[in-house]
TORMI-238102 format. One record per residue (C-alpha): residue in one letter; x, y, z. Coordinates in nm, 2 decimals. Layout:
+------+--------+--------+--------+
! rest !     c1 !     c2 !     c3 !
+------+--------+--------+--------+
!    A !      X !      Y !      Z !
...
+------+--------+--------+--------+
end
This chain:
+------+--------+--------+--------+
! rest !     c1 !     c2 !     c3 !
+------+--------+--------+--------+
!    X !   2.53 !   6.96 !   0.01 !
!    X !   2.26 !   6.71 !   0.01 !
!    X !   2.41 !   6.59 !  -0.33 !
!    X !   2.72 !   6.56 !  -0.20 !
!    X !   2.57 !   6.35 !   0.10 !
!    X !   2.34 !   6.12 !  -0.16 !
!    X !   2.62 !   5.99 !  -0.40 !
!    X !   2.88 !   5.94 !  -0.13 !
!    X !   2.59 !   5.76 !   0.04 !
!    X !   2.58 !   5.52 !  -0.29 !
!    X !   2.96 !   5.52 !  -0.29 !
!    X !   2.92 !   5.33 !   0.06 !
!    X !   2.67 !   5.08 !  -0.03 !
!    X !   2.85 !   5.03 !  -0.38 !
!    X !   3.18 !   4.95 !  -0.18 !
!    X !   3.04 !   4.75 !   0.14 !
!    X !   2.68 !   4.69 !   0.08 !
!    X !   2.73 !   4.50 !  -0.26 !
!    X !   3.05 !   4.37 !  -0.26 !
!    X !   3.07 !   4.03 !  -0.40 !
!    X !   3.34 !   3.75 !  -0.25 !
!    X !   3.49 !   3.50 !  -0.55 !
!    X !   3.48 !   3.17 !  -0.44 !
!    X !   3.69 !   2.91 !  -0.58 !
!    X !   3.57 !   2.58 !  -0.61 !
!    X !   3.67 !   2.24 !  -0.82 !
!    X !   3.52 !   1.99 !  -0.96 !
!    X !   3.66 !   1.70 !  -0.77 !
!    X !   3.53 !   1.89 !  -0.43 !
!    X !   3.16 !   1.84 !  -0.57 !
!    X !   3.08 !   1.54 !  -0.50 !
!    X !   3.22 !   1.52 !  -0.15 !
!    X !   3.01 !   1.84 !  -0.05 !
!    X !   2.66 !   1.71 !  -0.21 !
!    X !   2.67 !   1.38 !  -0.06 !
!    X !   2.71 !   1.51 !   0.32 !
!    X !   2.51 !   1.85 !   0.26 !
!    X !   2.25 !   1.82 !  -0.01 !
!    X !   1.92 !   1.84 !   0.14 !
!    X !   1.71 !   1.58 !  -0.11 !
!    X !   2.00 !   1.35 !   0.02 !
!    X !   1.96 !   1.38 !   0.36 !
!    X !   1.56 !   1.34 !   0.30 !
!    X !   1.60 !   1.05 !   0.09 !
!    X !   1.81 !   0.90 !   0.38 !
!    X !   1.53 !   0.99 !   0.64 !
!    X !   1.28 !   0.80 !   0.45 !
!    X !   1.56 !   0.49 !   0.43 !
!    X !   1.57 !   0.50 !   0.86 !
!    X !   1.22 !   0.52 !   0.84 !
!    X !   1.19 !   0.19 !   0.66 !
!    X !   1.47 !   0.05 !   0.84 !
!    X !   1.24 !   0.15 !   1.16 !
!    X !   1.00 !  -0.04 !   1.03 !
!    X !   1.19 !  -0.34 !   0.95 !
!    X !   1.32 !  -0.34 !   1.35 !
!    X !   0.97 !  -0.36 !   1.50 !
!    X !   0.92 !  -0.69 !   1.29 !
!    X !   1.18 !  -0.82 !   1.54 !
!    X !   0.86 !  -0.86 !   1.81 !
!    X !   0.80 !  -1.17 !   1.54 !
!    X !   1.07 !  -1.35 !   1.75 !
!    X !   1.10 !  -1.14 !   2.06 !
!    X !   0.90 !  -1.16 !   2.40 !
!    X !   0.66 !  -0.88 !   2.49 !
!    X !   0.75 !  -0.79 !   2.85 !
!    X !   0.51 !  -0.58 !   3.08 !
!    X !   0.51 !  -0.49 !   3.47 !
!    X !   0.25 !  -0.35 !   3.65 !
!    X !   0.18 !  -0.25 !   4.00 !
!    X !  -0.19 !  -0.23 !   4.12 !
!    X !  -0.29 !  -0.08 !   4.48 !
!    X !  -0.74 !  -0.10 !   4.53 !
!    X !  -0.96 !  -0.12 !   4.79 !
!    X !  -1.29 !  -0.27 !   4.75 !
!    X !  -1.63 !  -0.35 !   4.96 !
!    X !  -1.73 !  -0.57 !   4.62 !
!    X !  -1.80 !  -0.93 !   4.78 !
!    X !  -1.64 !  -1.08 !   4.44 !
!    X !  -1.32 !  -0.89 !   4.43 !
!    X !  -1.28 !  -0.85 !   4.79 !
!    X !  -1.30 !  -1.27 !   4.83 !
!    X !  -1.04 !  -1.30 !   4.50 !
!    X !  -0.82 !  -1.05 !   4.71 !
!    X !  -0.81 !  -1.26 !   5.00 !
!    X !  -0.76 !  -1.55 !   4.78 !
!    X !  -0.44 !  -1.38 !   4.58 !
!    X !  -0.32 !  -1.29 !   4.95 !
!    X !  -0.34 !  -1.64 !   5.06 !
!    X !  -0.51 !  -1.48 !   5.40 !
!    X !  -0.81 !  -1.69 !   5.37 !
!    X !  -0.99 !  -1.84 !   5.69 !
!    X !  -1.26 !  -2.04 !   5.81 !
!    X !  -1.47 !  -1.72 !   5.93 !
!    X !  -1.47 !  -1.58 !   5.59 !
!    X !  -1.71 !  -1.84 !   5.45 !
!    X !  -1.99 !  -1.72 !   5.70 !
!    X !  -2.22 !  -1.62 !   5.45 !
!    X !  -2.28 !  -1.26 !   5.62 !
!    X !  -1.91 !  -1.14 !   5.54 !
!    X !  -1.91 !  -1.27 !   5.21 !
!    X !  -2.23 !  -1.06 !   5.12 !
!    X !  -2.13 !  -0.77 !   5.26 !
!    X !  -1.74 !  -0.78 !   5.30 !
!    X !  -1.58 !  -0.49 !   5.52 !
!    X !  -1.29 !  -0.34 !   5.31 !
!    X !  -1.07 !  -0.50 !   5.16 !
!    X !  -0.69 !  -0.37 !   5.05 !
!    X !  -0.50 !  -0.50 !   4.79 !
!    X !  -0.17 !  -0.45 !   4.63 !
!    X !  -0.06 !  -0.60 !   4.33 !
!    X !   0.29 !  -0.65 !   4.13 !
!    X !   0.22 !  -0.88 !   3.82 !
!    X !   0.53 !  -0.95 !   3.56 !
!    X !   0.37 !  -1.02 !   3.23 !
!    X !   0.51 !  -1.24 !   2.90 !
!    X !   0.36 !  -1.28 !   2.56 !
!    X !   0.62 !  -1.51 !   2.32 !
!    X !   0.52 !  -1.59 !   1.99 !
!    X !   0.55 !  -1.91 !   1.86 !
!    X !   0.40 !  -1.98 !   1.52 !
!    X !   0.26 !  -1.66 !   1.30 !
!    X !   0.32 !  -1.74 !   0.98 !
!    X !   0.18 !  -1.42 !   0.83 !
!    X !   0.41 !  -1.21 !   1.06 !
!    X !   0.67 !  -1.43 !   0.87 !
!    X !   0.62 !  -1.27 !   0.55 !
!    X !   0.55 !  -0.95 !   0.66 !
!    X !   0.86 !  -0.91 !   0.82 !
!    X !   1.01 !  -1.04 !   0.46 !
!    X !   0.83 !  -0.72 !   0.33 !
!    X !   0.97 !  -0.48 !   0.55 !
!    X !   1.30 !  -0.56 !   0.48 !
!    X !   1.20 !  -0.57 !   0.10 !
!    X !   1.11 !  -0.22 !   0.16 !
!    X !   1.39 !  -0.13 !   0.37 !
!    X !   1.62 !  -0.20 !   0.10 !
!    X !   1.42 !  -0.03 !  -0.19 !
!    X !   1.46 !   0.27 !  -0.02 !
!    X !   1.84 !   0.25 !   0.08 !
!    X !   1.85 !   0.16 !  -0.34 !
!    X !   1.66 !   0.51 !  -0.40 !
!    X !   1.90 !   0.63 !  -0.13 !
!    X !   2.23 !   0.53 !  -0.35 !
!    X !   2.03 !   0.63 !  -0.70 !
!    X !   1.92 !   0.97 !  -0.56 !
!    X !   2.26 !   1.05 !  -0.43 !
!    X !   2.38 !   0.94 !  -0.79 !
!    X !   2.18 !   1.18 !  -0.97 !
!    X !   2.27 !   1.50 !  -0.73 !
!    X !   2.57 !   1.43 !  -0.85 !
!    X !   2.50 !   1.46 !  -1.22 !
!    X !   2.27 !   1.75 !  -1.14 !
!    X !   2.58 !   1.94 !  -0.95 !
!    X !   2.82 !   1.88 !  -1.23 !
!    X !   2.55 !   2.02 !  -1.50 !
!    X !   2.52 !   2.29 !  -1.23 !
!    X !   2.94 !   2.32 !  -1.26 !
!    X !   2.92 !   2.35 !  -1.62 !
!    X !   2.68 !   2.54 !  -1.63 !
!    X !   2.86 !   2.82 !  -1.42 !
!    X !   3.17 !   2.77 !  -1.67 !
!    X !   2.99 !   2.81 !  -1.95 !
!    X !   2.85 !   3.17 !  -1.80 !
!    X !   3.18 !   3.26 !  -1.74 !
!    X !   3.30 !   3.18 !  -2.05 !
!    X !   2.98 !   3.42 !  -2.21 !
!    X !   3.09 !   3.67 !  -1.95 !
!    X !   3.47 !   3.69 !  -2.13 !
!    X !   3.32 !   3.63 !  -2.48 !
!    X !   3.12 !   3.95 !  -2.40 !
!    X !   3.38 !   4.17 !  -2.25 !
!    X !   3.61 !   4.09 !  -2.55 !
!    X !   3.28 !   4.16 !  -2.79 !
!    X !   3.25 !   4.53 !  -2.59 !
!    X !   3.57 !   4.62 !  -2.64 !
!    X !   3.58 !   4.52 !  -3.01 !
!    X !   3.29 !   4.71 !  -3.05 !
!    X !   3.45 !   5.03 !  -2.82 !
!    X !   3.78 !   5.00 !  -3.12 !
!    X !   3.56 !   4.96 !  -3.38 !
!    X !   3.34 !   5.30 !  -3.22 !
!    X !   3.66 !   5.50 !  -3.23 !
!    X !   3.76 !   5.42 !  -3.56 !
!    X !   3.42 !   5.52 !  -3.72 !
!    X !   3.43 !   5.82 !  -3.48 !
!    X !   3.76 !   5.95 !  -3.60 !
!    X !   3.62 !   5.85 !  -3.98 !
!    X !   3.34 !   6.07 !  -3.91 !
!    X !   3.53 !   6.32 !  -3.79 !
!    X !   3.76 !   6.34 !  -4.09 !
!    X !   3.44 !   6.38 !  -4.31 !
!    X !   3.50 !   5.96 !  -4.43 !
!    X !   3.15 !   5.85 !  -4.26 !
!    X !   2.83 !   5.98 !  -4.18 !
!    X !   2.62 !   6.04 !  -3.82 !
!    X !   2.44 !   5.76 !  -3.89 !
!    X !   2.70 !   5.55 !  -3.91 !
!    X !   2.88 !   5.65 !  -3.55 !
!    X !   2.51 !   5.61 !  -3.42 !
!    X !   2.47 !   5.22 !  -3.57 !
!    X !   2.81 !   5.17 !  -3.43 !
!    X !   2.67 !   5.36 !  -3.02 !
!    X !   2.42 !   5.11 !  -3.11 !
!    X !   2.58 !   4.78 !  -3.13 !
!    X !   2.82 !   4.92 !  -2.84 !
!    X !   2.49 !   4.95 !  -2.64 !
!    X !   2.36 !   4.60 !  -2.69 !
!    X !   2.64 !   4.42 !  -2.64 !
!    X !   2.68 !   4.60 !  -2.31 !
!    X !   2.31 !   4.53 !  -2.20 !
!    X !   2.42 !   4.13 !  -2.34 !
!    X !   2.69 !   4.14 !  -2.08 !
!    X !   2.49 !   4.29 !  -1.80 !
!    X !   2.30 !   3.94 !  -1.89 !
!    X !   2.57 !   3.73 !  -1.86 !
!    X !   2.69 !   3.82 !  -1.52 !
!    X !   2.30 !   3.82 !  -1.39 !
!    X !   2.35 !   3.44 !  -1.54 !
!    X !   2.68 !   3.39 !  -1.36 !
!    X !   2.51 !   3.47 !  -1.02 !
!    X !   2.21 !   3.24 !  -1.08 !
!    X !   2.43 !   2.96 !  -1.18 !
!    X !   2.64 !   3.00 !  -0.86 !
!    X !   2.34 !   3.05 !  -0.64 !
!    X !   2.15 !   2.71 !  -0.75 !
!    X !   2.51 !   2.57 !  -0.72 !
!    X !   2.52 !   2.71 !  -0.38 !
!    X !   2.14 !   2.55 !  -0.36 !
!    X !   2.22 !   2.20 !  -0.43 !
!    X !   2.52 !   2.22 !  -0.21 !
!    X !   2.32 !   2.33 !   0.07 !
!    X !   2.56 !   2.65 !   0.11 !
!    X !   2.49 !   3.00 !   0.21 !
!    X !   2.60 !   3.21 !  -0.07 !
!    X !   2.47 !   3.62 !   0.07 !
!    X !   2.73 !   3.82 !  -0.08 !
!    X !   2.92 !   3.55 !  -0.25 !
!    X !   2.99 !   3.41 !  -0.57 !
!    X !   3.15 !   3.05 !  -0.70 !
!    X !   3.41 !   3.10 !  -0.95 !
!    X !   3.52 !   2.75 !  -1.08 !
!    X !   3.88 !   2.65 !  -1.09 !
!    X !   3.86 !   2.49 !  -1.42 !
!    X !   3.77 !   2.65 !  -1.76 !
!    X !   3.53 !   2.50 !  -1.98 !
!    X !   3.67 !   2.37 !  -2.26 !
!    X !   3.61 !   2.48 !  -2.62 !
!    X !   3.66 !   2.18 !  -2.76 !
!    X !   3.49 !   1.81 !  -2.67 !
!    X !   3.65 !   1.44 !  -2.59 !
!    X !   3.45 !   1.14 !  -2.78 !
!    X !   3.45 !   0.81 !  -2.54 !
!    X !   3.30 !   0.49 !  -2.56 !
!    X !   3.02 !   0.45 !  -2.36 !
!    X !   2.84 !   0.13 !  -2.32 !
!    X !   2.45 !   0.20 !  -2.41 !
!    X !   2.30 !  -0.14 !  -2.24 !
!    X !   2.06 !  -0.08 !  -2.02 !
!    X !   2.23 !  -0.25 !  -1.66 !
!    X !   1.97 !  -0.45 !  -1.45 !
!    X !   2.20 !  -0.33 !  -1.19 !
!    X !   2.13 !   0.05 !  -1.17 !
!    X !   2.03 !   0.13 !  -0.85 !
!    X !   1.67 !   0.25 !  -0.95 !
!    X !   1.57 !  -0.02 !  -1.12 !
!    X !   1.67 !  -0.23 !  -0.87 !
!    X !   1.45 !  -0.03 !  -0.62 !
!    X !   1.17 !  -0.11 !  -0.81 !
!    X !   1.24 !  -0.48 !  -0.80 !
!    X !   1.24 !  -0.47 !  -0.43 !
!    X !   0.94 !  -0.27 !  -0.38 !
!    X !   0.79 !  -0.53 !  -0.59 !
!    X !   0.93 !  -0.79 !  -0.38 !
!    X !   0.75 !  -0.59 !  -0.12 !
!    X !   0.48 !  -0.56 !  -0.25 !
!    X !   0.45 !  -0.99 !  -0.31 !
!    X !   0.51 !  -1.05 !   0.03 !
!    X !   0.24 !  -0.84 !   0.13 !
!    X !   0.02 !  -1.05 !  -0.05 !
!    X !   0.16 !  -1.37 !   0.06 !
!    X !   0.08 !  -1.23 !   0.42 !
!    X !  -0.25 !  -1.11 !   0.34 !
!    X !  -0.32 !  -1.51 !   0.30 !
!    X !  -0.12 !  -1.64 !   0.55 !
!    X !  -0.40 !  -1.50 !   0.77 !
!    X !  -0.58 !  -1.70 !   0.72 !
!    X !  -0.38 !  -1.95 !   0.90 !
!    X !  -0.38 !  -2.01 !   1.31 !
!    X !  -0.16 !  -1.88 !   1.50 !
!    X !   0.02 !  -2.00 !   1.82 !
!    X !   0.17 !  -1.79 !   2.09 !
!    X !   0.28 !  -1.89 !   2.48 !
!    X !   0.19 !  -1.63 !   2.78 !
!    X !   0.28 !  -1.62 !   3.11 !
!    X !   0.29 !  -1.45 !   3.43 !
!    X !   0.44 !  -1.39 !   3.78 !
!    X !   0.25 !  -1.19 !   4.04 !
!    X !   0.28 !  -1.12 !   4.37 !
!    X !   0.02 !  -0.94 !   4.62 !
!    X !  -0.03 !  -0.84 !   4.98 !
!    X !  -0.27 !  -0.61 !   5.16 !
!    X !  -0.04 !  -0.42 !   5.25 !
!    X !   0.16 !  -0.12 !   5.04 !
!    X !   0.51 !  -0.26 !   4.85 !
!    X !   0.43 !  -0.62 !   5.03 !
!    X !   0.49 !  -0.93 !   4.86 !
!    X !   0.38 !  -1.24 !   5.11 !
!    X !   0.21 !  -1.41 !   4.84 !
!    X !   0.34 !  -1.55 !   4.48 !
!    X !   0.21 !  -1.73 !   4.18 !
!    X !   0.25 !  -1.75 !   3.87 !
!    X !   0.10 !  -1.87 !   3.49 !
!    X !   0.17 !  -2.03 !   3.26 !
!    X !  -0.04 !  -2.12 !   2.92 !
!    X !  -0.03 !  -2.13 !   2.49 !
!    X !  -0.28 !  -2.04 !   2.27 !
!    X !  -0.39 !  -2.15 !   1.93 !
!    X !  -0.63 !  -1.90 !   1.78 !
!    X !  -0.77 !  -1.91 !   1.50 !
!    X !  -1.00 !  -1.66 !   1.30 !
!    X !  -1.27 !  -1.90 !   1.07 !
!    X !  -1.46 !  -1.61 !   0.96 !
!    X !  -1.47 !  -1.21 !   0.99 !
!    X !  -1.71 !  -1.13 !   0.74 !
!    X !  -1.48 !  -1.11 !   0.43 !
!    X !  -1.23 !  -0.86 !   0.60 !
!    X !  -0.93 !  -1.06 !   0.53 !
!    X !  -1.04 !  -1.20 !   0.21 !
!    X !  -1.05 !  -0.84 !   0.13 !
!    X !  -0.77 !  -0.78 !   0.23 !
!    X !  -0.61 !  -1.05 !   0.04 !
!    X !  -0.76 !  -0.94 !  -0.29 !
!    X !  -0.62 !  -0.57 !  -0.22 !
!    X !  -0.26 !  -0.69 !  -0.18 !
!    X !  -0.32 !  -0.89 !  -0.46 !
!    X !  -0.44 !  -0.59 !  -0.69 !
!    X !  -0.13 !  -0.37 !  -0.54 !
!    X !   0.15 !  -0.61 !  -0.61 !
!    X !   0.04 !  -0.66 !  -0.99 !
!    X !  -0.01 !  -0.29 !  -1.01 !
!    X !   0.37 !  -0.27 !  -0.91 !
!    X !   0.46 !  -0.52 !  -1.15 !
!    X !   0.34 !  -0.34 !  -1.41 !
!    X !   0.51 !  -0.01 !  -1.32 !
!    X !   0.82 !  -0.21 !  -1.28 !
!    X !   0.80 !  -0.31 !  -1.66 !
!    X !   0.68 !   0.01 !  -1.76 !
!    X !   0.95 !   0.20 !  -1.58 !
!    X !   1.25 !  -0.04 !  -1.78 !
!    X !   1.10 !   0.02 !  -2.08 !
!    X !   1.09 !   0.38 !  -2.02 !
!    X !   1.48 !   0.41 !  -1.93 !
!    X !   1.53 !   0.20 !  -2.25 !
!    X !   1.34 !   0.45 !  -2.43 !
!    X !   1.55 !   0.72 !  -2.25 !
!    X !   1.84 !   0.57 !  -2.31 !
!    X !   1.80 !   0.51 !  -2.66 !
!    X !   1.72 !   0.87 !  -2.66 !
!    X !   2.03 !   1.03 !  -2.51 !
!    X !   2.26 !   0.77 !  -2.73 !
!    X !   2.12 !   0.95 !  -3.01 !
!    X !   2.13 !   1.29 !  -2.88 !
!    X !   2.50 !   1.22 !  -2.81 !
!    X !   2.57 !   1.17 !  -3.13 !
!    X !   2.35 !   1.47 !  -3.25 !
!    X !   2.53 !   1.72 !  -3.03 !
!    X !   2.87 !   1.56 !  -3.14 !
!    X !   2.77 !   1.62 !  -3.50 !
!    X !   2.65 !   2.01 !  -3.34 !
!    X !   3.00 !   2.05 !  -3.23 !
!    X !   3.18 !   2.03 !  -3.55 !
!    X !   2.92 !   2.24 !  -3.71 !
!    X !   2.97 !   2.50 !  -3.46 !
!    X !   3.31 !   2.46 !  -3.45 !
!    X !   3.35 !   2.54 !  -3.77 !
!    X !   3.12 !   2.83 !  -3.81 !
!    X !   3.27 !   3.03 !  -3.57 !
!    X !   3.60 !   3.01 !  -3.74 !
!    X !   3.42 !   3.08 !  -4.09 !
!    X !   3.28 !   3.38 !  -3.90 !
!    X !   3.60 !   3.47 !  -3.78 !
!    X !   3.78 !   3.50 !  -4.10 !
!    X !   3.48 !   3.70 !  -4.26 !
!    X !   3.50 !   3.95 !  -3.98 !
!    X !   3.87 !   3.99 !  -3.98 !
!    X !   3.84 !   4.04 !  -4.36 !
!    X !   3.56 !   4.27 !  -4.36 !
!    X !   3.70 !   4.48 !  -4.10 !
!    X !   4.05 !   4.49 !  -4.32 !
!    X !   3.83 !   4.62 !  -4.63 !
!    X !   3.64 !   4.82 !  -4.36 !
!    X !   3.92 !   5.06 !  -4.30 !
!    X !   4.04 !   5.07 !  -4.64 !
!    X !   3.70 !   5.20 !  -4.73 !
!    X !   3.60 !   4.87 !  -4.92 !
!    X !   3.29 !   4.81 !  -4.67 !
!    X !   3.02 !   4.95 !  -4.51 !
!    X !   2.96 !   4.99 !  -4.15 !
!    X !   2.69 !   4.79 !  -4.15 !
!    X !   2.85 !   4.50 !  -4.33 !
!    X !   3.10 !   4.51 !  -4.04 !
!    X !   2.83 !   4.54 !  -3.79 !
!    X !   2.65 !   4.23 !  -3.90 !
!    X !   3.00 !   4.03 !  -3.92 !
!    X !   3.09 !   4.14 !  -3.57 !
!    X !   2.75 !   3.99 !  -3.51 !
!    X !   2.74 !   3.66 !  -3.64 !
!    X !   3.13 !   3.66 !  -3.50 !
!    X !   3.01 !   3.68 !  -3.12 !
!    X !   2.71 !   3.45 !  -3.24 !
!    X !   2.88 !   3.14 !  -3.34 !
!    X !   3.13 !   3.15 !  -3.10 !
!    X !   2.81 !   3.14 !  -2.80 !
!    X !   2.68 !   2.91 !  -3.02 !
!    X !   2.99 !   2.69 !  -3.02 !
!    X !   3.03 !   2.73 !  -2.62 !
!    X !   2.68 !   2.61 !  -2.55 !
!    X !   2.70 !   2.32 !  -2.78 !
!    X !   3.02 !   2.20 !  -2.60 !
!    X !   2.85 !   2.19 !  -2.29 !
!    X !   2.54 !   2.00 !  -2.45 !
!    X !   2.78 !   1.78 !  -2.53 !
!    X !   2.95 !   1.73 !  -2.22 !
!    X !   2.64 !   1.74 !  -2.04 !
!    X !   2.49 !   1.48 !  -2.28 !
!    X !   2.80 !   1.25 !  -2.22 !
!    X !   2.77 !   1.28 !  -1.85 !
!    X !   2.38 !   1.23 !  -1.83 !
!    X !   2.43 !   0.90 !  -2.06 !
!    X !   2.65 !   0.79 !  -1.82 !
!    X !   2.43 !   0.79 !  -1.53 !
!    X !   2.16 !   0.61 !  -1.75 !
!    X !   2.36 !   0.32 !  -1.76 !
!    X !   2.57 !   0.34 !  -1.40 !
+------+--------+--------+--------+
end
């Protein structure tokens, strides 16, 4: 009874607990689903509003500083209780006797004072607001070039899934080769034609190509779960199927193999260079006065919320820092350093795509070349195994000549598959090097 209760227990989780929904998905919805769920996007776009933030509080370059304050006190000081008689505009003959300015009796005092601070001239803010936006626009370039290459790495992720699917079917139709070719040495054994060892090499072969297959389906699942990943998509209980096969043969194109000063990368790097310039421009700007305007309304009344007396102020001021023990020319020499540092890594980095790209071009062509070759193979190894297995049940071979063909059969056709994708991939990667 317990038995009976354990293996319809595993019935029920086999049915519900592990059931697997197919999902369907194309290649053209791709790109449409990375760019509004990938997560590397979306953080690559927080960085950009965080630069953009950055660039908006320059704006207080140009922009007045506006504070308001209310201020309520009482005070026995002689000093402040005078000043608060004065800002009241209470002032009388009797509060010059000498006794009640030494020791005042207390004084009340409410304040409400409008503040404004408007820059005129900074010339260093000038450039540093220059920077900012430099900045700002490096990363909304990063932004663009990140968002390009989720893209590539979605589609490898695509093809990747269609190439474990093909395995998956190259697999299944391996098994049940091998399952024909069991029963056929099985009967020959039986009829005396063969010997045990023979029906065991066969088991054998059956058995690995099973435990190959229970590979390819794990390899299915990964594929559609980093799909899933990079699409940002809950996949418990789920699997992608694509809607397109992959192919078993390739499409040669022209692709231009010029590095382009306009890829969005390399573009970033001129503009955090740019930056970086500015920076130092500012760092010596500092060195310059600056002039700013202030003013001020206030009102104040001994009383709480009163307002019986006004004034107001109004100035400019032209500062200028001579000497602050080498901080700024410190300063100075650091943004120096820093912008021919990113110089350099902005030279370094072209010549590293150009190597890259170079690269690729020539891996193109390599796995172009690897396509034929395979291509070829696997129809070689075709025609030997459908030979072989003609002379095999004519008696002309022996079961492990027809073993080894079945094997090299399965081989070069994997080995085709995976260098169509290389290919493909290859063709799609050099295209984002020169986007």
């Amino acid at each position: 009874m317990n038995k009976i209760i354990v293996t319809t227990g595993f019935l029920f989780l086999s049915i519900f607990g592990f059931s697997q929904d197919t999902l369907s998905i194309s290649k053209s919805d791709l790109k449409q689903k990375v760019s509004e769920k990938n997560l590397q996007i979306k953080i690559a776009d927080k960085n950009y509003q965080s630069a953009k933030a950055d660039y908006r509080q320059s704006n207080a370059l140009f922009l007045p500083n506006i504070t308001m304050s209310y201020t309520g006190m009482a005070t026995t000081n002689p000093l402040m209780a005078f000043g608060s008689k004065l800002n009241q505009e209470i002032l009388t003959q009797s509060d010059f006797n000498p006794a009640l300015l030494n020791d005042p009796k207390t004084t009340q005092n409410f304040a409400t004072k409008i503040e404004i601070q408007q820059p005129l001239l900074n010339v260093d803010g000038i450039f540093g607001r220059q920077a900012a936006k430099a900045k700002m626009e490096a990363f909304q370039l990063q932004t663009k070039r990140t968002q390009e290459y989720l893209e590539l790495e979605v589609t490898k992720a695509y093809m990747q899934l269609q190439l474990a699917y093909k395995a998956v079917r190259v697999l299944e139709k391996a098994e049940s080769t091998a399952k024909a070719n069991l029963k056929l040495v099985d009967n020959y054994f039986k009829q005396g034609l063969l010997q045990k060892t023979d029906v065991l090499n066969v088991q054998v072969r059956v058995n690995d190509i099973s435990n190959q297959l229970q590979y390819a389906k794990s390899n299915v699942q990964n594929a559609s779960d980093y799909l899933a990943f990079l699409l940002n998509e809950d996949t418990q209980g789920k699997t992608f199927k694509p809607s397109e096969e992959l192919e078993n043969s390739i499409k040669v194109e022209a692709i231009n193999t010029q590095l382009s000063e306009n890829r969005k990368d390399i573009q970033a790097m001129d503009k955090s260079s740019e930056a970086y310039q500015k920076m130092m421009v500012m760092s010596k700007m500092n060195f310059l006065p600056r002039l700013n305007a202030f003013g001020s309304y206030e009102l104040y009344d001994s009383q709480f919320l009163g307002t019986a007396a006004k004034g107001y102020l109004v100035g400019a001021q032209l500062s200028w820092n001579v000497f602050d023990g080498y901080k700024s020319i410190g300063k100075y020499d650091k943004a120096k350093a820093d912008f021919q540092k990113a110089a350099i890594e902005t030279e370094q980095y072209k010549k590293q795509s150009q190597l890259e790209l170079s690269k690729t071009n020539r891996q193109l062509k390599d796995t172009e070349n690897k396509v034929g070759l395979s291509q070829m193979a696997f129809e070689q190894s075709q025609e030997a195994y459908r030979i072989r297995q003609n002379r095999f049940t004519q008696g002309l071979e022996k079961t492990t000549d027809l073993l080894t063909a079945e094997t090299q059969m399965i081989q070069k056709e994997l080995e085709h598959l995976q260098a169509v994708f290389e290919y493909n991939f290859t063709q799609q990667y050099l295209q984002f090097l020169t986007q």
